[in-house]
C-alpha positions as CSV (number, residue, x, y, z in Angstrom):
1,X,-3.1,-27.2,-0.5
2,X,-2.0,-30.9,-2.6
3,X,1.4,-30.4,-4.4
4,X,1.0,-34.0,-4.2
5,X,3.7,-35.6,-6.5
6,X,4.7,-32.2,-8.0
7,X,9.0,-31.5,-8.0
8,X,9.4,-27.7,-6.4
9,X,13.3,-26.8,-6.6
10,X,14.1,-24.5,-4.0
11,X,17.1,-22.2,-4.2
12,X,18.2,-20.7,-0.7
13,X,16.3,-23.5,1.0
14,X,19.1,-24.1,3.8
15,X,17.6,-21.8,6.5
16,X,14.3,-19.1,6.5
17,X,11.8,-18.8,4.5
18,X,13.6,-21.3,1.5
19,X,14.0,-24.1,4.4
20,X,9.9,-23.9,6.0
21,X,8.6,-23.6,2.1
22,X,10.6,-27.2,1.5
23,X,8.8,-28.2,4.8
24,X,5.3,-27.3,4.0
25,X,5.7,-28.2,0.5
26,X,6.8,-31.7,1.4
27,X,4.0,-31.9,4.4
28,X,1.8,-31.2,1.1
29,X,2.9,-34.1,-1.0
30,X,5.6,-32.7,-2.7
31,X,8.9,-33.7,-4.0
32,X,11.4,-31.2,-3.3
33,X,14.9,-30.6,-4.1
34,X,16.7,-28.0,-2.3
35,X,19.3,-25.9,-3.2
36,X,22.1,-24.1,-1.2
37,X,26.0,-23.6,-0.4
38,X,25.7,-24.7,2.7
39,X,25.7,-29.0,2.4
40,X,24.8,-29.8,5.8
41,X,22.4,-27.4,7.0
42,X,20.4,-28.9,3.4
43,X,21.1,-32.2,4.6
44,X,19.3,-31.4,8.2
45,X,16.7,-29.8,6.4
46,X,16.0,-32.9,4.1
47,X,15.8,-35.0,6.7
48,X,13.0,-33.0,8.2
49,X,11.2,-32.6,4.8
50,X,11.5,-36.8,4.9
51,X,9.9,-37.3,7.7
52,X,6.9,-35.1,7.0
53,X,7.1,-38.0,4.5
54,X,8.0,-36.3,1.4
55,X,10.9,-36.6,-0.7
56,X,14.2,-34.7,-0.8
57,X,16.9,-34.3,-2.7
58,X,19.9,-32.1,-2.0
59,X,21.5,-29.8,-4.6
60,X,24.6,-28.1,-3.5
61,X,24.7,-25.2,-5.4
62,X,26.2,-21.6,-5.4
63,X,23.5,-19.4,-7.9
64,X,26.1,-16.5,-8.3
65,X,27.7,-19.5,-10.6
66,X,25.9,-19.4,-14.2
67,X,27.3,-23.3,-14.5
68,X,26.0,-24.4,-11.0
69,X,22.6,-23.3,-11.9
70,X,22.7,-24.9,-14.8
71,X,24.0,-28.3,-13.1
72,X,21.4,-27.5,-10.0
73,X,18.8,-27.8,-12.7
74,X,19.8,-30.9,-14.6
75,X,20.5,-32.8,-11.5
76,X,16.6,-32.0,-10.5
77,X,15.2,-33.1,-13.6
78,X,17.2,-36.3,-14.2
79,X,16.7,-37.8,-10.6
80,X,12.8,-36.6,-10.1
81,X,12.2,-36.7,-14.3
82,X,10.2,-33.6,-13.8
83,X,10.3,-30.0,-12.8
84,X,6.9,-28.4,-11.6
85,X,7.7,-25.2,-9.8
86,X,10.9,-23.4,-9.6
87,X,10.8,-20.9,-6.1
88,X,13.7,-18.6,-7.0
89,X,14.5,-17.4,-2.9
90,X,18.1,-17.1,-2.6
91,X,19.2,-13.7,-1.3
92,X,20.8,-11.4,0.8
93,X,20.8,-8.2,2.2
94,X,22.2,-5.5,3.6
95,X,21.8,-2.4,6.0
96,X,23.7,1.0,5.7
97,X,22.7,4.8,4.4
98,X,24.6,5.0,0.9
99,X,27.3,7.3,1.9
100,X,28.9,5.6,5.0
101,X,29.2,2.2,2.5
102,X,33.0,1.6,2.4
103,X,32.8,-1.6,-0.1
104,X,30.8,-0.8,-2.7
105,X,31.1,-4.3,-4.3
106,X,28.2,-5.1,-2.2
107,X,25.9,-3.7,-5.0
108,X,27.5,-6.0,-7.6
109,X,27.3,-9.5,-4.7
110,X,23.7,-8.9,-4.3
111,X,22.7,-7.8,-8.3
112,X,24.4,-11.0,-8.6
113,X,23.1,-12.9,-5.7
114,X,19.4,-11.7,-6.0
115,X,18.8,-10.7,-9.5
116,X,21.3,-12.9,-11.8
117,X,20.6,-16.1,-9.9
118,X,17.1,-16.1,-10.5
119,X,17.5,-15.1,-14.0
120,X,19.9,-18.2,-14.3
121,X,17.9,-20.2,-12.5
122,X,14.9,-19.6,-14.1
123,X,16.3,-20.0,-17.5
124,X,17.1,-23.3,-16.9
125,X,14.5,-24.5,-15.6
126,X,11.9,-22.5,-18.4
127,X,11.8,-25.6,-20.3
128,X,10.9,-28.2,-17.7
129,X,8.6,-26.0,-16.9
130,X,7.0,-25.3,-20.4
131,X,6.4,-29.6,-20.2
132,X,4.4,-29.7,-16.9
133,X,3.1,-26.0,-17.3
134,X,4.6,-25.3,-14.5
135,X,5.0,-22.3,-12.0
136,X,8.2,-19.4,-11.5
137,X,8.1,-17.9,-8.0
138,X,10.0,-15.0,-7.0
139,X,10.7,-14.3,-3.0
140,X,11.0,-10.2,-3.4
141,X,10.8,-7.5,-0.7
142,X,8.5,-5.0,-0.4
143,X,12.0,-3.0,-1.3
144,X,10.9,-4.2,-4.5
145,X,7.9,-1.8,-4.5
146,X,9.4,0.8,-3.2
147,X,12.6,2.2,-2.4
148,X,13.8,1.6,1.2
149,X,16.5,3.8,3.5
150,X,20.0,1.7,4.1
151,X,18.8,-0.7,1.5
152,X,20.1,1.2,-1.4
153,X,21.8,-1.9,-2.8
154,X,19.1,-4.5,-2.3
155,X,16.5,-2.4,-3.0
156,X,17.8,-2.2,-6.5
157,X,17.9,-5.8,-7.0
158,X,14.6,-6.4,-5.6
159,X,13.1,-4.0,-8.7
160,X,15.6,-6.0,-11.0
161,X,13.6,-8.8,-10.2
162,X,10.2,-7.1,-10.2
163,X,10.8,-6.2,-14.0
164,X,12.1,-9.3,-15.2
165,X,9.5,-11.4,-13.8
166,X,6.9,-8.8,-14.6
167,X,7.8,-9.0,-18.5
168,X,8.5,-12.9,-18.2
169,X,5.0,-13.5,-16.9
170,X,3.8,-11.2,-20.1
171,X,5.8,-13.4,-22.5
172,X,4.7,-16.9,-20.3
173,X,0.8,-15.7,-20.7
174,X,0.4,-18.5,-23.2
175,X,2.6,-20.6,-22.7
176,X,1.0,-22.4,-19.3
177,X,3.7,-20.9,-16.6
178,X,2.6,-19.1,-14.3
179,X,4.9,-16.6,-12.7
180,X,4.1,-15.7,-8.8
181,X,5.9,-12.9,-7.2
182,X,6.1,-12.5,-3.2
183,X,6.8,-9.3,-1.7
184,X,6.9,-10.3,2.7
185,X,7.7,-7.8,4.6
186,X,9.9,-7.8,7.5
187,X,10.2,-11.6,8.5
188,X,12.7,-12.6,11.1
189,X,15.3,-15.2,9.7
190,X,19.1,-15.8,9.3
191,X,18.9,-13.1,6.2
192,X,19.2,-10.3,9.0
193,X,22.5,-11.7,10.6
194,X,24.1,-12.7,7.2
195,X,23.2,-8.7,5.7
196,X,26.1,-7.0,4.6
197,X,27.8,-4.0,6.8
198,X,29.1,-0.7,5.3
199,X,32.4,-2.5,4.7
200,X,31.1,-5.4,3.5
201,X,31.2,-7.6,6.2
202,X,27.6,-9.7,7.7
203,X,26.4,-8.3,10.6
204,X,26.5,-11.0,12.6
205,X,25.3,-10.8,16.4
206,X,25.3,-7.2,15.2
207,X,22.1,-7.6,13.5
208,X,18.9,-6.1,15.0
209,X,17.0,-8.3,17.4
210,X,13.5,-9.4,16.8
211,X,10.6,-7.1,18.7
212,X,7.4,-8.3,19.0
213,X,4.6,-7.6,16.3
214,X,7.1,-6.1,13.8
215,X,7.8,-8.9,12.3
216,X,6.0,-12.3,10.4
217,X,6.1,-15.6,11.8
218,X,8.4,-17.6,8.7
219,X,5.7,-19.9,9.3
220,X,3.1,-17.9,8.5
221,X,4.9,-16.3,5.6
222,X,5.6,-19.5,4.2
223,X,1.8,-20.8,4.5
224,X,0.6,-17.5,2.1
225,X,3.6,-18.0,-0.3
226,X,1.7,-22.2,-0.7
227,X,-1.7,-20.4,-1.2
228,X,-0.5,-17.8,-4.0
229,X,1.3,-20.8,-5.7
230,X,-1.5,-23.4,-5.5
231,X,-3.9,-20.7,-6.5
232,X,-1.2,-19.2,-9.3
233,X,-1.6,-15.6,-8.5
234,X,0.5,-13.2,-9.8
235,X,2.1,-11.8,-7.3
236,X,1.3,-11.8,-3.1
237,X,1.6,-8.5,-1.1
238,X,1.3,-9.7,2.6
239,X,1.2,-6.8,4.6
240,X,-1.3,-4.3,5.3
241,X,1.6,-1.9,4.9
242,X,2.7,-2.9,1.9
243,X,-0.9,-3.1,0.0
244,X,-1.6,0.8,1.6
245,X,1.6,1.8,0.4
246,X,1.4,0.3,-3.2
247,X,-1.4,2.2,-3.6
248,X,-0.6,5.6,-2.2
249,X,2.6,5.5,-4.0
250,X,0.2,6.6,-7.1
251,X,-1.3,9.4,-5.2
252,X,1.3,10.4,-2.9
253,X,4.9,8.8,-3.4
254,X,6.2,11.5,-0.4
255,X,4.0,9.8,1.8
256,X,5.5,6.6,1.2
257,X,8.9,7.6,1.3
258,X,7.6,8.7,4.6
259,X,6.2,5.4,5.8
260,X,9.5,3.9,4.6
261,X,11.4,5.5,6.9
262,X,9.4,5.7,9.8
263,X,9.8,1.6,9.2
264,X,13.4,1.1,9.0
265,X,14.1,3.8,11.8
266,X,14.8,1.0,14.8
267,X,16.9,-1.2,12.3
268,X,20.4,-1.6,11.1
């Protein structure tokens, strides 16, 4: 895969999946900027996208803000001149049934975090993007297919983001943007220790531990998330789980509900 010279702005690119995508992009040519709240974990993460010897600029940015995302955008295109693909992967989540959540202003910081962000995001960036015919990726959830035990609130952003990209990509069919949306499954990363508690608080050393073969290598996730965007597909379902139950959700949605909670059973 040769991004080779291409600007991808990252959002969420501090740690996970957002801070191995600036890696591989940057081991493939490209120019990345990378955008997070969190200045010196970005800064570390630069300095490793630099010495796979490509470029990196560093974008402080909070994409709850409407005005940072706006700012996050123009700083991109004024220091690289260009804006080639937009990855939209900032996020959060969260683990609790619905009725033991105590702070319910966890579904407004994630429909906020998840789903406004990238709609800010990506509307600043739309015109940059209509110049170089650029790409929109969207890092979803399988949650975003279908719905998910304790994930009530991020579940629901995770379809907000399904439908908006979904109709964008209609309206972007002749424009020359592609839009690409991921739905990983369960991939081990920061995301699990930062989730949001029944009271609102991150889980911390709380959060579920890893177990072998139930979750994706980030490196691995990363490398399919380069293929879909290098190949423009429209969206990437990774895991055999996820592609069985996209498809039995049409002929038996109980089934899936099923499979969903046989899934989250051993988690949060």
């Amino acid at each position: 895969m040769n991004f080779a010279g291409q600007v991808v702005l990252i959002t969420g690119a501090s740690t996970g999946i957002g801070a191995e995508l600036a890696r591989q992009f940057a081991r493939a040519g490209a120019r990345v900027a990378l955008a997070a709240r969190d200045e010196t974990r970005l800064q570390a993460v630069a300095a490793e996208c630099r010495a796979a010897g490509g470029e990196a600029l560093v974008v402080p940015t909070d994409v709850t803000i409407d005005a940072q995302c706006a700012a996050m955008v123009a700083t991109t295109t004024a220091h690289f001149g260009r804006l080639d693909i937009l990855v939209n992967n900032a996020g959060m989540s969260m683990s609790a049934m619905f009725d033991e959540i105590t702070d319910l202003s966890i579904f407004e910081k994630l429909m906020r975090l998840n789903f406004l962000g990238s709609v800010w995001c990506t509307a600043y960036a739309l015109p940059h993007l209509k110049q170089s015919r650029g790409r929109v990726v969207a890092i979803s959830s399988l949650t975003g297919l279908a719905g998910v035990p304790k994930r009530s609130a991020y579940a629901a952003s995770k379809h907000a983001m399904a439908g908006f990209f979904d109709s964008l990509r209609i309206e972007l069919e002749d424009s020359g943007v592609s839009v690409t949306v991921v739905y990983p499954g369960f991939v081990f990363s920061e995301i699990n220790a930062r989730a949001y508690a029944p009271d609102g608080t991150a889980y911390g050393d709380r959060a579920y531990k890893r177990r072998p073969g139930e979750t994706m290598e980030t490196a691995e996730c990363c490398r399919l998330i380069l293929g879909a965007v290098a190949r423009r597909d429209r969206d990437l379902v990774m895991t055999w789980r996820g592609k069985i139950g996209r498809l039995l959700k049409l002929i038996s949605p109980r089934l899936v509900d099923r499979i969903a909670k046989q899934a989250i059973q051993f988690k949060q």
